[in-house]
C-alpha positions as CSV (number, residue, x, y, z in Angstrom):
1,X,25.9,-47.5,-71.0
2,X,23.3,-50.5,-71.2
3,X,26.3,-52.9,-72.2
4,X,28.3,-51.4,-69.1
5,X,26.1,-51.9,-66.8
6,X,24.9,-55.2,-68.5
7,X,29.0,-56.5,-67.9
8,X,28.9,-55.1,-64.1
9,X,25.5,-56.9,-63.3
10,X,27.4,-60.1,-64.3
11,X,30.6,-59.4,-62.2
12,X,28.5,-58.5,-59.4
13,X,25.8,-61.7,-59.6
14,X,24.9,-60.7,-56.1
15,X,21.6,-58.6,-55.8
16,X,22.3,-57.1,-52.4
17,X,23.6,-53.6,-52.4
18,X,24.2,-50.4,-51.0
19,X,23.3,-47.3,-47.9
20,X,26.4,-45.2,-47.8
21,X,27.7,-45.3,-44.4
22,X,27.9,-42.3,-41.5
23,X,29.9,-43.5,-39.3
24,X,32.0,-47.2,-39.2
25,X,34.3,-48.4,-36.2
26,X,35.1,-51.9,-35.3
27,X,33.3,-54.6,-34.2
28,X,34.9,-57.6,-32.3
29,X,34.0,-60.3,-31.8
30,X,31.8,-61.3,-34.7
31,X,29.9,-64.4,-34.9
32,X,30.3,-66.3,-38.3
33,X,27.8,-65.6,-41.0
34,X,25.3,-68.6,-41.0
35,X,23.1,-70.1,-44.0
36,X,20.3,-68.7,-42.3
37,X,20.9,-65.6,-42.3
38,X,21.4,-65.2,-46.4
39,X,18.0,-63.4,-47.3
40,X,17.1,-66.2,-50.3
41,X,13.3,-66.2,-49.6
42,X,10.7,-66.5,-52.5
43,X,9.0,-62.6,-53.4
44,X,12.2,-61.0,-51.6
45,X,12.7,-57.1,-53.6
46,X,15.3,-54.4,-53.3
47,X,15.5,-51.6,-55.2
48,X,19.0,-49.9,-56.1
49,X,20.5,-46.1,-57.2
50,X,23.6,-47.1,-59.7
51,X,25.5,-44.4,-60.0
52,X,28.6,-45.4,-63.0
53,X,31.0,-43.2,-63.7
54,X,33.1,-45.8,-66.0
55,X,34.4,-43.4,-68.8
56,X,37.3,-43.9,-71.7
57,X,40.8,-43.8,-70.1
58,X,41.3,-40.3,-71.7
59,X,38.0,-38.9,-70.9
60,X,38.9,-35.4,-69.0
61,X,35.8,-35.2,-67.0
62,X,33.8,-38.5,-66.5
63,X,29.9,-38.2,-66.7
64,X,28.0,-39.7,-63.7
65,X,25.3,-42.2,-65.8
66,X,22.6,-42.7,-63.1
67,X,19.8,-45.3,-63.1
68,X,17.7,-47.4,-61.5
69,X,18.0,-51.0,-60.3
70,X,15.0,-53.6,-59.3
71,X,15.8,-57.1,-58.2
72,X,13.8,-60.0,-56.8
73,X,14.0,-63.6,-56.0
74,X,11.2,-64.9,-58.8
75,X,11.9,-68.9,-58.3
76,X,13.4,-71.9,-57.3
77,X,14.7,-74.6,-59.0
78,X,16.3,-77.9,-58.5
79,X,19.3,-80.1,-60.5
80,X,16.9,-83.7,-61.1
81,X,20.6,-85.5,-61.3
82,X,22.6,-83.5,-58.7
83,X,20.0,-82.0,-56.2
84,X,21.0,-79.0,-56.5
85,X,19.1,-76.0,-55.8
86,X,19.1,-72.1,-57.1
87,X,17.4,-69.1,-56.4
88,X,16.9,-67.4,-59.6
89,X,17.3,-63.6,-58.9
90,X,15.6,-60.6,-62.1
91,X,17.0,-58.2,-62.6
92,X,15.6,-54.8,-64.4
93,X,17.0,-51.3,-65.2
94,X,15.0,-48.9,-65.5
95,X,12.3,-51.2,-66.8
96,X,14.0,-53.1,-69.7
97,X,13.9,-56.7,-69.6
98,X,14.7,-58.6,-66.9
99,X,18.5,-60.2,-66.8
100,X,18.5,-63.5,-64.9
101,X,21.3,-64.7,-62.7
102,X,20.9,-68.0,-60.2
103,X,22.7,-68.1,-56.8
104,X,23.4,-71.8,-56.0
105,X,22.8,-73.9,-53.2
106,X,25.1,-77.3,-52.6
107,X,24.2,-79.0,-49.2
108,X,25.1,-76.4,-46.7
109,X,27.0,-73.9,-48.8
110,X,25.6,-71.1,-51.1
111,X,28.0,-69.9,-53.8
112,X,28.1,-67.0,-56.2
113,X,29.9,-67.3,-59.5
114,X,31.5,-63.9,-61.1
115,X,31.2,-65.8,-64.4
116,X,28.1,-67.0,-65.4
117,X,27.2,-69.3,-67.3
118,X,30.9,-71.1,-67.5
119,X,30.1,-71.2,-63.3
120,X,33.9,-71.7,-63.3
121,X,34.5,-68.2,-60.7
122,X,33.6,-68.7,-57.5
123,X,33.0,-65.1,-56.3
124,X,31.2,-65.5,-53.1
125,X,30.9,-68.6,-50.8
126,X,28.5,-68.9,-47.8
127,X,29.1,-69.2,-44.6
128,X,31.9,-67.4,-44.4
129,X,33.6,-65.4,-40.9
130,X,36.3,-62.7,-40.8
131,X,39.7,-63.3,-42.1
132,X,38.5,-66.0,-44.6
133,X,39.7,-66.1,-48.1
134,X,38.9,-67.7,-51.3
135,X,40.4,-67.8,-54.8
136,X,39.8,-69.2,-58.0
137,X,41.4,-69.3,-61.6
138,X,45.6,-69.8,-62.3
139,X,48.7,-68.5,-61.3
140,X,48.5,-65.5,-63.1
141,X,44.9,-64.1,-63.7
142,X,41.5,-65.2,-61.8
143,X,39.9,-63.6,-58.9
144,X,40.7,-63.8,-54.7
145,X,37.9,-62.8,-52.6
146,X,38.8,-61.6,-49.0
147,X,36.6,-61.0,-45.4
148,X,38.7,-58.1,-44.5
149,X,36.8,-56.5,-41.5
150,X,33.8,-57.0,-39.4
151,X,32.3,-53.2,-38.5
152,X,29.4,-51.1,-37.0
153,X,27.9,-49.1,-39.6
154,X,25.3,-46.2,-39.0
155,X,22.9,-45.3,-41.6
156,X,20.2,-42.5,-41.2
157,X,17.4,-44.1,-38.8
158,X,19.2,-47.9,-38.5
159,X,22.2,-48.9,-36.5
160,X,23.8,-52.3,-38.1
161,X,26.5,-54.3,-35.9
162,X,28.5,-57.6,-37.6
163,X,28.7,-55.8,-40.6
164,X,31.3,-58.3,-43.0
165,X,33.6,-56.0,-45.3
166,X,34.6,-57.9,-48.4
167,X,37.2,-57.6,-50.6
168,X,38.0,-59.1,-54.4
169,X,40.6,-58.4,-56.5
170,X,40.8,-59.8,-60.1
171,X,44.6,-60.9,-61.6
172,X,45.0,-60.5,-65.0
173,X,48.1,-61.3,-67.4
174,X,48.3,-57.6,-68.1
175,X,49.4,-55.7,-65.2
176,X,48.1,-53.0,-66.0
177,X,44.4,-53.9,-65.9
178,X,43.1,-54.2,-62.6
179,X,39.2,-54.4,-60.6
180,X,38.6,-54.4,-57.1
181,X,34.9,-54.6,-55.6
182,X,34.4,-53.9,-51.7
183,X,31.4,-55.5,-50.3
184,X,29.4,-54.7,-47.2
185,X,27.2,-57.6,-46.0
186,X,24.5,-57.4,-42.8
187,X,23.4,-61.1,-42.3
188,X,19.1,-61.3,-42.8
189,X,19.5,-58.2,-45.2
190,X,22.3,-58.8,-47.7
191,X,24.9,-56.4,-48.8
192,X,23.7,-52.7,-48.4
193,X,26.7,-51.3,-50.4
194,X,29.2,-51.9,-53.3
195,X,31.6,-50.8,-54.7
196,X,33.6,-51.4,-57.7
197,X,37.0,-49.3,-59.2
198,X,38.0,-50.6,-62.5
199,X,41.5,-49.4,-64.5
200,X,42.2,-51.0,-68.0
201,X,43.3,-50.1,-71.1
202,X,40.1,-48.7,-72.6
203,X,38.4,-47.1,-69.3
204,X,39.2,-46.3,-66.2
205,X,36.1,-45.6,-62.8
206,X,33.8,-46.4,-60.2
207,X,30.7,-47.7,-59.8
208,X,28.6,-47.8,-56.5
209,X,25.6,-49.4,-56.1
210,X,23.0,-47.6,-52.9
211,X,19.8,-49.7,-52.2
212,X,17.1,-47.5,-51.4
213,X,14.1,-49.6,-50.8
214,X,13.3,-53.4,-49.9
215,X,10.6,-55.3,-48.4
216,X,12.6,-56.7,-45.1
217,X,11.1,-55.9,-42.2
218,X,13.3,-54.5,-39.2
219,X,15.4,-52.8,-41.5
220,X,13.1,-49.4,-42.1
């Protein structure tokens, strides 16, 4: 389970997550996401519910593995020969020791690498606005990131509008295999849900990632 989640947290990079949603309609216009509003600040903290029910292909009944996920924004560095900066983001399950992944900053764009520490996925690039796409790898495997919708989104006590739905696919030679992840990303907050199916040749699930606590104010 450890090495599951270990793989996902790597995939993912991003440490914004997850409220399930009451009610969602659409929102239009939207204005674009801006640099200021990704939440990158020094002593940021949210605190997750995994649920992973990633099981063996031939599993009958897959096992919901539930745990706990802390993450917070511990430092920032910078490149001496390029000038660029990174956020270095901890993260801890249940207590074990911390896994560290950086999110990068290059002039005026923030970008998010699936594949660390090769840095040669670009998962997420910010600013971003509905109907933009990205992709990166060859012709027949890599990954293609889409901003599919812009929403309003209801959780108990909160009412969220220019909520960006995000979409990536991963290509692989074997068409079998696939992974999708759907994002959900309020500007000043981060992404308050994910979600990831997976189908290879060895497992086949879901995992969904719910934030349940954080220390930004005006989102109680």
């Amino acid at each position: 389970m450890k090495k599951q989640i270990s793989k996902l947290i790597v995939i993912l990079l991003s440490p914004f997550l997850a409220l399930s949603c009451e009610k969602e309609v659409p929102l239009a216009p939207a204005k674009p996401v801006t640099i200021e509003t990704f939440p990158d600040r020094l002593g940021s903290q949210w605190t997750y519910h995994l649920v992973d029910n990633l099981k063996p292909i031939d599993s009958i009944k897959p096992e919901d593995s539930i745990v706990t996920v802390a993450v917070s924004i511990s430092e920032r560095l910078v490149d001496p020969t390029t000038g660029e900066e990174a956020t270095i983001w901890r993260y801890n399950i249940n207590n074990s020791p911390s896994i560290i992944r950086p999110v990068f900053f290059s002039k005026d764009t923030v970008y998010i690498y699936w594949n660390w520490p090769n840095r040669d996925r670009i998962g997420l690039v910010f600013p971003f606005e509905e109907k933009d796409k990205w992709r990166t790898g060859g012709i027949l495997s890599g990954d293609e990131t889409t901003v599919t919708d812009v929403i309003t989104a209801t959780i108990p006590g909160s009412l969220f509008e220019n909520v960006y739905v995000l979409e990536n696919k991963t290509r692989t030679t074997v068409s079998t295999d696939s992974r999708t992840i759907t994002l959900w990303y309020v500007p000043n907050l981060g992404f308050f849900k994910i979600h990831l199916h997976e189908e290879h040749s060895q497992s086949v699930g879901d995992t969904t990632w719910t934030l349940v606590d954080h220390n930004f104010p005006g989102f109680d």
